[in-house]
C-alpha positions in Angstrom: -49.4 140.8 -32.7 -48.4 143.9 -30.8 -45.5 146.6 -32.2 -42.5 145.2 -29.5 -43.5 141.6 -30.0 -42.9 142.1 -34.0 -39.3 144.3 -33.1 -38.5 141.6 -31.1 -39.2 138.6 -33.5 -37.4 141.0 -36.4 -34.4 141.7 -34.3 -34.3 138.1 -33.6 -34.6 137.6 -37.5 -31.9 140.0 -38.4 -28.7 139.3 -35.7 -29.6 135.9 -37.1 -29.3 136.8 -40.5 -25.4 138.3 -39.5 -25.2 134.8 -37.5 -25.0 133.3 -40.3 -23.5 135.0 -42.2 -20.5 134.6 -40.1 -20.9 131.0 -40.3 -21.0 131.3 -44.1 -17.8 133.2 -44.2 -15.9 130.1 -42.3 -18.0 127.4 -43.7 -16.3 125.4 -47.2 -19.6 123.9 -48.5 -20.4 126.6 -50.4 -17.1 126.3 -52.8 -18.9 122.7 -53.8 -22.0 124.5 -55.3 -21.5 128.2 -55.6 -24.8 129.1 -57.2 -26.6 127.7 -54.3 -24.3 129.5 -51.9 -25.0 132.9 -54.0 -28.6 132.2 -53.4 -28.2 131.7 -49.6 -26.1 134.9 -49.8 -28.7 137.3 -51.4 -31.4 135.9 -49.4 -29.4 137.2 -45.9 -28.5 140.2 -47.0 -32.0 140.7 -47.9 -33.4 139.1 -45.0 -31.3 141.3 -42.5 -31.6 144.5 -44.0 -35.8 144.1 -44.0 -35.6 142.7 -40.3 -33.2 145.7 -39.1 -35.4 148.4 -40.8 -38.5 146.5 -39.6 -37.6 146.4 -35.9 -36.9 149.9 -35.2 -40.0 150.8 -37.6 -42.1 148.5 -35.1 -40.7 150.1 -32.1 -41.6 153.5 -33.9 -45.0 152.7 -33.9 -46.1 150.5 -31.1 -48.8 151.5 -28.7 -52.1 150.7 -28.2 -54.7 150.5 -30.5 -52.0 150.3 -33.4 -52.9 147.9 -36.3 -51.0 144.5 -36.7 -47.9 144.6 -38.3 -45.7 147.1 -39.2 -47.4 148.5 -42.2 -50.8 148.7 -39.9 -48.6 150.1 -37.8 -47.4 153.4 -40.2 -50.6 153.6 -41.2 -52.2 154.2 -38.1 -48.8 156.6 -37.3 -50.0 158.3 -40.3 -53.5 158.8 -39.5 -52.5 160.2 -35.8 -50.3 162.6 -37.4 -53.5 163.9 -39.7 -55.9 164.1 -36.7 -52.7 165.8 -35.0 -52.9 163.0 -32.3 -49.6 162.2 -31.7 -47.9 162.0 -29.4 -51.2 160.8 -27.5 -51.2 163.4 -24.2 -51.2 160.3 -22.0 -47.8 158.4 -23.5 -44.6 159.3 -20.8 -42.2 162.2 -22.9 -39.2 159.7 -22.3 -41.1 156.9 -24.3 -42.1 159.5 -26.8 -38.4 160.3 -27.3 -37.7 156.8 -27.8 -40.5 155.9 -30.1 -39.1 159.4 -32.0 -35.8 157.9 -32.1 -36.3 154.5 -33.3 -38.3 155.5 -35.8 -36.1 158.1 -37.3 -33.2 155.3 -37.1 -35.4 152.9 -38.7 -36.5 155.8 -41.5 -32.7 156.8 -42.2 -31.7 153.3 -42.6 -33.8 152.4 -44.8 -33.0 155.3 -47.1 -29.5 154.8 -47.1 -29.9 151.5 -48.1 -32.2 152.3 -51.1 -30.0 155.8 -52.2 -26.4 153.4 -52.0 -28.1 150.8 -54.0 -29.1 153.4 -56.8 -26.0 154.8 -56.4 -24.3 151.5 -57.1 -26.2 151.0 -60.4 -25.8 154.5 -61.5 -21.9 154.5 -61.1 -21.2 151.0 -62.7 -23.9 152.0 -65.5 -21.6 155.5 -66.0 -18.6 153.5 -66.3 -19.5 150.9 -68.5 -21.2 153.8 -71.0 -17.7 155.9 -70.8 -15.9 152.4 -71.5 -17.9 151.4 -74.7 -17.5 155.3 -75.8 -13.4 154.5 -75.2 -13.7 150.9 -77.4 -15.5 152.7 -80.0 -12.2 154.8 -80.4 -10.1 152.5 -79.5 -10.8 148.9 -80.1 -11.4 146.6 -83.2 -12.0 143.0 -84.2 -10.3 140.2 -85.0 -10.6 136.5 -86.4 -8.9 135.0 -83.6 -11.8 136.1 -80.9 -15.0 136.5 -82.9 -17.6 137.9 -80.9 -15.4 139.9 -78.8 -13.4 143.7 -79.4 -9.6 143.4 -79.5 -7.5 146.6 -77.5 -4.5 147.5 -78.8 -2.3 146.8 -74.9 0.5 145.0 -74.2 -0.4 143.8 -70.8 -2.8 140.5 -70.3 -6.5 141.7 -69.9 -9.8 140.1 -70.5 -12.9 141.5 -69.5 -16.8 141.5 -70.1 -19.0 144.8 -69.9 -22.2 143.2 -69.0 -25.7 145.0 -70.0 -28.2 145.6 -73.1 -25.4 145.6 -75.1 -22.7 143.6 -73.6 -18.7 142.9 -74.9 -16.0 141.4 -74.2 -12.9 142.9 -74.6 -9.4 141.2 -75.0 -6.3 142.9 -75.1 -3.0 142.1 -77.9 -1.3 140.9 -74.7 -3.4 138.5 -74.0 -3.8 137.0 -77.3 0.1 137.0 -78.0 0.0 135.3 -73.8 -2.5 132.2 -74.2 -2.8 129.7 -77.1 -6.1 128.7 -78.6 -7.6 126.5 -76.2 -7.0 128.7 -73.4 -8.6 131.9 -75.0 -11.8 129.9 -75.8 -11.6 128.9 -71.7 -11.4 132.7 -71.0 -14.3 133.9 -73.7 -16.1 130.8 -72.3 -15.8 132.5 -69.2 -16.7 135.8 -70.0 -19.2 134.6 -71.6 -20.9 132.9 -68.4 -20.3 136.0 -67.0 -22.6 137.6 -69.3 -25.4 135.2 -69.4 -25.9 135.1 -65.8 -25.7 138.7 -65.7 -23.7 138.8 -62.3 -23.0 142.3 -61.9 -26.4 142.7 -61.0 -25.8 139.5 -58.5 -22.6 141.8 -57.2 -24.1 144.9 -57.0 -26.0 144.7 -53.7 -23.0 143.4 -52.1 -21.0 146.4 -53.5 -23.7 149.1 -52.0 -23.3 147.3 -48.5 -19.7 148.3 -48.8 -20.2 151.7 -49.3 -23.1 152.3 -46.4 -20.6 150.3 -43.9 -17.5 151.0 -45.5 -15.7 150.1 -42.1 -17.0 146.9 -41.6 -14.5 143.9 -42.1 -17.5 141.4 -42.1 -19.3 143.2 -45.6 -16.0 143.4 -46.9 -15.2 140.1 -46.4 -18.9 138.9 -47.7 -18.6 140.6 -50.9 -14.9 139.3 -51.4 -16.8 135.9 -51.1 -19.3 136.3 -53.0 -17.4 137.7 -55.7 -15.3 134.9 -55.4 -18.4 132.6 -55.8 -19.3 134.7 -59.2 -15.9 133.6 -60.6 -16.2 129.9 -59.1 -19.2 129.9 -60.7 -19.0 131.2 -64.1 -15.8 128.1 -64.1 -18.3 125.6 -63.5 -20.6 127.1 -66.5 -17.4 127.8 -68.9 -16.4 124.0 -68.5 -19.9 123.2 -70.1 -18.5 124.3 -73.6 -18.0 120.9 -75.4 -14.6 120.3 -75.8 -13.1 121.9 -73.2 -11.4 121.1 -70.6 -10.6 122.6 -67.1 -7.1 122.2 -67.5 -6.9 124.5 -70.0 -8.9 127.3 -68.2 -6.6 126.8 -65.0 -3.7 127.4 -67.7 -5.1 130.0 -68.9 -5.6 131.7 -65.1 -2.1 130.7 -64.3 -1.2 132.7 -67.6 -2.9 135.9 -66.4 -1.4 135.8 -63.0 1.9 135.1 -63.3 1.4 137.9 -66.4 0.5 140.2 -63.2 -2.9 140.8 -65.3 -4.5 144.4 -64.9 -7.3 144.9 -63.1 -10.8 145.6 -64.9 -12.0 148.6 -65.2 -15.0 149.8 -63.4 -18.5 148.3 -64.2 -16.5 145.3 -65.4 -15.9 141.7 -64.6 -12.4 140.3 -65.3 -10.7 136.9 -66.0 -8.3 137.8 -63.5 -10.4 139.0 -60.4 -11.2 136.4 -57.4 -8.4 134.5 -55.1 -6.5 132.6 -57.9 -5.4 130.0 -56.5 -8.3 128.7 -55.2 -10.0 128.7 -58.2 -7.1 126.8 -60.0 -7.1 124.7 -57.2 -11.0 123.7 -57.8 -10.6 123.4 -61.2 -7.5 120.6 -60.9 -9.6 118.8 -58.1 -12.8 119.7 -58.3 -14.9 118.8 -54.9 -18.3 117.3 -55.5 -21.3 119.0 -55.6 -23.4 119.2 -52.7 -26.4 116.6 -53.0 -29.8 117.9 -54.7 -31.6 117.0 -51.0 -28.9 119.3 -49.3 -29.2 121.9 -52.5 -33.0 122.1 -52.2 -32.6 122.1 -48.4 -30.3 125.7 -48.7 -32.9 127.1 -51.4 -36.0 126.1 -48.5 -33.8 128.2 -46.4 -33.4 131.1 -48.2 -37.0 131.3 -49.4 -37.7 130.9 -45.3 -35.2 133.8 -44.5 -36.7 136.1 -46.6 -40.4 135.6 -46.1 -40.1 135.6 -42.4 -39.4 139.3 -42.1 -41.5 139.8 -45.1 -44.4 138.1 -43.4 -44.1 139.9 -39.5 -43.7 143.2 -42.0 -47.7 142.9 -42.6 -49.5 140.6 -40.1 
């Protein structure tokens, strides 16, 4: 397949990808099963960001006699550029410039979106190390939460530090705020939190938002995702025997009419997410979406992401 037809089929693949991801942002299924929805989530942003790069790479370097695919494609580039053939003497300067240009584009994006994503893990693992120096100063246990580090604070605050060696931290406030059954909802959900280790899920979504930081559409995609994360580790908190979600929608009522503080950096809180909509959920929760339809959304992702993948080599 020649250079143009692959940018075409991979530009095709990526305005898709932001297609639907506009349709994800107004659609309410995924609220019904949000570990499905995360899924569907990771696999656009993934599926876009490969197809974008991929298309202005294959635009870079088409021509003739270039190898399929867009690997072939760099490789050959690469071997004109040893044999100092390139640009070829016969190829119009005003397509060279274009060729020059698309391929740079292609080049930078792909950089920034490698050097934001590092950047992303490097300043949420900085954070997290400078908060577990702070708890070792500052915090201590106690037999109400076992398992967890207790901060001398007066305001409500409940958070998880995910990583090799994660905590969960619980301010005086918050015990002297919730009674029993609603602190083991909030370690429950902290807890989740931990186990599915979604910082990491959050973290792509975060280094979006700081390569587009002016793009309502990425901020709106990781406000929903992270809202997902929290809808999600609910679902998995409520799987503790003997409780109940009453008692975690209490216990998020608690902490927001408490005006709970936000967590600090690197960590997930009790209190982040659109509140009401998760107490909402929890009081009436809406049925899950059907296994067919479930395994349907997970066919889709795997689709979304092997398609760029796939015109990427052949």
């Amino acid at each position: 397949m020649g250079g143009l037809a692959d940018a075409v089929l991979l530009a095709a693949v990526a305005v898709g990808s932001v297609r639907c991801a506009y349709a994800m942002l107004r659609a309410s299924w995924p609220r019904r099963s949000p570990a499905t929805a995360i899924l569907l989530w990771q696999a656009l942003g993934l599926a876009g960001g490969l197809a974008a790069v991929g298309a202005l790479l294959a635009i870079g370097v088409s021509g003739p006699g270039v190898r399929p695919g867009v690997l072939g494609g760099l490789t050959a580039l690469a071997v004109r550029l040893a044999e100092g053939k390139w640009p070829a003497p016969d190829q119009p300067l005003l397509l060279t410039a274009v060729r020059l240009v698309t391929f740079t584009a292609g080049t930078v994006l792909f950089t920034m979106l490698c050097w934001v994503l590092v950047v992303a893990f490097a300043v949420a693992i900085g954070a997290r190390r400078r908060q577990r120096e702070l708890l070792a100063l500052l915090a201590h246990g106690d037999p109400k939460v076992p398992g967890a580090l207790v901060i001398d604070y007066p305001a409500a605050a409940a958070y998880c530090l995910p990583g090799i060696r994660s905590q969960i931290v619980v301010s005086v406030g918050t015990l002297d705020l919730l009674g029993p059954a609603e602190l083991t909802a909030v370690l429950a959900h902290e807890r989740a939190h931990l186990r599915a280790r979604h910082d990491l899920v959050l973290i792509p979504f975060t280094s979006l938002r700081r390569a587009f930081p002016r793009s309502p559409m990425i901020a709106q995609a990781h406000r929903t995702v992270a809202l997902l994360v929290e809808m999600m580790a609910d679902d998995r908190a409520l799987r503790v025997r003997g409780l109940v979600a009453r008692e975690l929608a209490t216990a998020l009522l608690r902490f927001g009419t408490a005006g709970t503080d936000s967590a600090p950096a690197g960590a997930l809180a009790v209190g982040e997410g659109e509140l009401t909509a998760r107490v909402n959920r929890l009081l009436a929760p809406p049925r899950p979406l059907p296994r067919a339809a479930q395994g349907a959304v997970v066919l889709a992702a795997a689709v979304l992401v092997a398609a760029p993948l796939l015109l990427l080599v052949m």
